[in-house]
C-alpha positions as CSV (number, residue, x, y, z in Angstrom):
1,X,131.0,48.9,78.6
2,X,128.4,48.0,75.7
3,X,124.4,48.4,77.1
4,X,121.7,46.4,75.9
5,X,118.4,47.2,76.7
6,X,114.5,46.2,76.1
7,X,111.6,47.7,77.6
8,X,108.1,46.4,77.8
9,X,104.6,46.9,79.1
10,X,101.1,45.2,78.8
11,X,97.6,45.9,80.5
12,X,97.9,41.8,82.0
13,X,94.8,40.0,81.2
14,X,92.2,41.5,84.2
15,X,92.5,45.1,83.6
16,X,91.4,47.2,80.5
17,X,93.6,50.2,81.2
18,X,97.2,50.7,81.6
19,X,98.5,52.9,84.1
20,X,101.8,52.1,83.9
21,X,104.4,53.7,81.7
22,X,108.2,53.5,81.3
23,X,111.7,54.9,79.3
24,X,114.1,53.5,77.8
25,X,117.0,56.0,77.3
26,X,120.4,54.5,76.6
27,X,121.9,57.9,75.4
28,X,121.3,59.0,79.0
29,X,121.9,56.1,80.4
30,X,118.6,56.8,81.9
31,X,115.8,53.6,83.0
32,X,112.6,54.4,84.8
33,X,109.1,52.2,85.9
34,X,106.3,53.8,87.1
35,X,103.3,52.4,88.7
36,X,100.5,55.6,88.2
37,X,97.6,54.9,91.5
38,X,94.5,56.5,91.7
39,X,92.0,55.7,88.9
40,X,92.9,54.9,85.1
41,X,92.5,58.4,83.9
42,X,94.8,59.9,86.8
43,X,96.7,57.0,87.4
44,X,97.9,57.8,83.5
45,X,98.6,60.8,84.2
46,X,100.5,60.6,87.2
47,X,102.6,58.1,85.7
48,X,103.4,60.1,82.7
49,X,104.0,63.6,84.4
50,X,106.3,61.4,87.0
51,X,108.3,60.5,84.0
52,X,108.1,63.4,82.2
53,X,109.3,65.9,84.9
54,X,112.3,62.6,86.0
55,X,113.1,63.3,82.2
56,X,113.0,67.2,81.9
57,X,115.7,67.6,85.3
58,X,118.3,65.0,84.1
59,X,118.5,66.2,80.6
60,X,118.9,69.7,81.9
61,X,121.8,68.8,84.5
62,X,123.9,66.3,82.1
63,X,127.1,67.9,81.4
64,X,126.4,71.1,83.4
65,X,128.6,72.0,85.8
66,X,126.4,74.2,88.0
67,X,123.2,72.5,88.8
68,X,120.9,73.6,90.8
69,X,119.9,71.1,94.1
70,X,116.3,73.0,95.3
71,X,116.4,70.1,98.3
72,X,120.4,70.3,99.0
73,X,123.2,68.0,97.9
74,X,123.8,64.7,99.9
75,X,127.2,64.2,100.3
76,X,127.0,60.5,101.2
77,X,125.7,59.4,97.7
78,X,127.2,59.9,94.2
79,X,126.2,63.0,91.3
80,X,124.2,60.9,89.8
81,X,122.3,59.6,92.8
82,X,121.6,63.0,93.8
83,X,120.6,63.7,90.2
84,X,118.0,61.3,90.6
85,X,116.6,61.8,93.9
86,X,116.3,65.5,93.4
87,X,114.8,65.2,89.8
88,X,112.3,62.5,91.2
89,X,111.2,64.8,94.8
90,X,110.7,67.3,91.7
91,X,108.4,65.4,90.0
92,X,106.2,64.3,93.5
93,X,105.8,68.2,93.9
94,X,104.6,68.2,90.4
95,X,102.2,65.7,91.4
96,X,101.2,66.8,94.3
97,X,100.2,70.0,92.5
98,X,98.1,68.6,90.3
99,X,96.1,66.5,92.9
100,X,95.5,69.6,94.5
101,X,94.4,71.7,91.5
102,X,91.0,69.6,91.1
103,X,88.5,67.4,93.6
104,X,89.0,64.6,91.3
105,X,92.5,64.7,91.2
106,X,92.7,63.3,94.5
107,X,94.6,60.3,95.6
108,X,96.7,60.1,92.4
109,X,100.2,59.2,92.5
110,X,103.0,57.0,90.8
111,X,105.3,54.4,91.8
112,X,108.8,55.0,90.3
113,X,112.6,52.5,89.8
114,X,114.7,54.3,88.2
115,X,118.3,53.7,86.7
116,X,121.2,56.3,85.6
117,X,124.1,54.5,84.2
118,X,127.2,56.7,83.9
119,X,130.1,54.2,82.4
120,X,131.0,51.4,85.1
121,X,129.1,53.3,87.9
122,X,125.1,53.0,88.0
123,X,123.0,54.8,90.9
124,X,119.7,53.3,91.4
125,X,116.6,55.5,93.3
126,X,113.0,54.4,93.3
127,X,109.7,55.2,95.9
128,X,107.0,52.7,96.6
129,X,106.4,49.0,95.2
130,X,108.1,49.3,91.6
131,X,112.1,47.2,91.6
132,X,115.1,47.1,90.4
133,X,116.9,44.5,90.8
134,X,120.7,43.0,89.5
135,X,121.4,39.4,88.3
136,X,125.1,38.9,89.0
137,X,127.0,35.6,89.1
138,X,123.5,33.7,89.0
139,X,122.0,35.3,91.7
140,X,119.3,37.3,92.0
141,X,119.4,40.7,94.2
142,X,116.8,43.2,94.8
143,X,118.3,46.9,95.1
144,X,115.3,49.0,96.2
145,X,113.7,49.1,99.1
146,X,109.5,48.5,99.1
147,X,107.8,51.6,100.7
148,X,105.2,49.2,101.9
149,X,103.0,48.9,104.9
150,X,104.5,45.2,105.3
151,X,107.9,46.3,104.8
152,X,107.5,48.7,107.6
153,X,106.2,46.2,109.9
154,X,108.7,43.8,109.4
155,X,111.7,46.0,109.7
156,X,109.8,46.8,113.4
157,X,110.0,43.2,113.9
158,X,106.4,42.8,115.0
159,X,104.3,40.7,112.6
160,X,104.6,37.1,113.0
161,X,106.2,35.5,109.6
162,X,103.1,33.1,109.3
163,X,101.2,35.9,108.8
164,X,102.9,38.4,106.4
165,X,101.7,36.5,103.3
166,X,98.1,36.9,103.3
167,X,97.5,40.5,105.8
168,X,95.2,42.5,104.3
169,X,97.4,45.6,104.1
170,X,100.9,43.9,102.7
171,X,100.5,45.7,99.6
172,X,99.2,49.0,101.2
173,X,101.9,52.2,100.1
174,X,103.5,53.9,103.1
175,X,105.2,56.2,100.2
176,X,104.9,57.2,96.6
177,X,105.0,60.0,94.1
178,X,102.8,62.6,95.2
179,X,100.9,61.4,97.7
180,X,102.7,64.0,100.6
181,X,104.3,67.3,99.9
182,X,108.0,65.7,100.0
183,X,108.7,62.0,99.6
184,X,112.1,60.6,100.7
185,X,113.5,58.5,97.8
186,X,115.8,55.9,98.5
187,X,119.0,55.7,96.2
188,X,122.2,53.6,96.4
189,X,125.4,53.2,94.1
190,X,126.2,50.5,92.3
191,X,129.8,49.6,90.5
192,X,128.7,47.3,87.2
193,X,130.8,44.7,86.1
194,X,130.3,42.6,82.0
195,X,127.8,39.8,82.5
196,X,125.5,42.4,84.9
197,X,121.6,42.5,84.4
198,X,119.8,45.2,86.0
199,X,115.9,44.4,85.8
200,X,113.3,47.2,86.3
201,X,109.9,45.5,87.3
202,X,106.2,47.0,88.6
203,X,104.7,45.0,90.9
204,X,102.4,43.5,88.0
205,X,105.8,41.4,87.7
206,X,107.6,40.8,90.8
207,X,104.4,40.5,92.7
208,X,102.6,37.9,90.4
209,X,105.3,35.4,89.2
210,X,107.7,35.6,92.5
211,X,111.5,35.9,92.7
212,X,112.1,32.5,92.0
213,X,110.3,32.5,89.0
214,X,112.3,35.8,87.7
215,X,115.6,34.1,88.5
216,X,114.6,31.0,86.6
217,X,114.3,33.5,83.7
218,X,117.2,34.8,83.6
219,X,119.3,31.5,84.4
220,X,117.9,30.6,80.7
221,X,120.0,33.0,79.6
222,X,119.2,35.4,76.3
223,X,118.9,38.7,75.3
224,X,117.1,41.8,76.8
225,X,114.6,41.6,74.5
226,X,113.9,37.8,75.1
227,X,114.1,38.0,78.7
228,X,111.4,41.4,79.2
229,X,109.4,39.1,76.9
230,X,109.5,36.1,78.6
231,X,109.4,37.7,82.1
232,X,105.7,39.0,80.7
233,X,104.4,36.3,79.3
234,X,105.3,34.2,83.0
235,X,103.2,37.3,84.6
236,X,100.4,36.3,82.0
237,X,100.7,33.2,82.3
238,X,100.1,33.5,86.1
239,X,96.6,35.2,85.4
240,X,98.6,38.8,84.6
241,X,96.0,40.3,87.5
242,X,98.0,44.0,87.1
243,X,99.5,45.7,85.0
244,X,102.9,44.4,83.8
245,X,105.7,46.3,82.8
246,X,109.8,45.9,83.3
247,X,113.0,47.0,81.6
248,X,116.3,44.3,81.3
249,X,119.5,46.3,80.8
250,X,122.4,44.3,80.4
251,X,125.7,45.0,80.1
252,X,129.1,43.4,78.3
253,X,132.6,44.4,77.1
């Protein structure tokens, strides 16, 4: 199956920093977001030693057939899966060292969505607000969960639906990259079929313009490049109050 890809990032029009950062690594078959929280400065850096360490582990356990799982091997999900879950609680200890080495370094952290495409199969991991999602068929699916104080609340069943929209805390993290001393990253397995888009979004995107909005992008059809293009300038158009970033991957015979 033939991969096309297109990555893309952009401060948005409020902020003069960017803390987000992202890879684009079709020889891997490797995708990645990342969000970076706690101040431009650390937020940068968060963000990039997130992807660095993500990086680092799955380049050293392609192809090797003795890798070495420092939080165990979960039988339930695929290699790859636990490839990516292990490589991305290794990079939350990574930042959770560094938050610890220095006063200032406190409260940084990264959001991550990540992607490791292996022929038809793809297995899809993230932690915190930052997507992936699949177009298939037409129809728009989101493939992560949101490690999000709302999300929590409404898997309990106990906030009202009136009110979920506009609580103070909807966007508040319950979870991200280095912000506890092991994280819990949820990863799934996908099987691709031709036609498939997988989209890779921070919340600068998926946050601002809306699902419906991203969908009407995509039923217009194009190429990576023009759709990660267009799906920034609809999060600009929309005031761009975050930073934006996302990554289309599509696939074809």
């Amino acid at each position: 199956m033939l991969i096309h890809s297109y990555g893309i990032t952009d401060p948005g029009c409020v902020r003069l920093e960017n803390e987000d950062r992202f890879v684009v690594a079709p020889d891997m078959g490797y995708f990645a977001v990342v969000d970076g929280m706690g101040g431009s400065r650390n937020g940068a850096m968060a963000a990039e030693l997130t992807l660095s360490t993500i990086h680092y582990y799955l380049d050293c356990s392609r192809g090797q057939s003795e890798v070495t799982w420092p939080f165990g091997y979960n039988m339930q999900m695929s290699l790859n899966a636990n490839r990516l879950t292990t490589a991305i609680r290794l990079a939350n200890r990574q930042v959770w060292k560094r938050a610890d080495e220095r006063p200032d370094f406190g409260g940084m952290g990264s959001t991550v969505a990540a992607v490791l495409i292996d022929g038809e199969e793809a297995a899809i991991a993230n932690i915190g607000d930052s997507r992936v999602y699949l177009y298939r068929h037409g129809r728009l699916t989101q493939l992560t969960t949101d490690d999000t104080w709302l999300n929590a609340v409404l898997a309990k069943g106990t906030l009202d639906a009136a009110l979920r929209d506009r609580h103070p805390m909807r966007n508040v993290l319950t979870q991200a990259v280095g912000s506890q001393n092991d994280v819990d990253a949820h990863a799934s397995d996908l099987r691709l079929e031709p036609s498939d888009y997988l989209l890779l979004t921070t919340d600068g995107v998926h946050s601002v313009i809306g699902e419906t909005a991203i969908d009407g992008v995509f039923a217009c059809g194009g190429s990576a490049e023009e759709l990660a293009r267009r799906l920034l300038q609809e999060a600009r158009n929309a005031g761009g109050p975050d930073n934006i970033s996302c990554i289309v991957v599509a696939f074809s015979h």
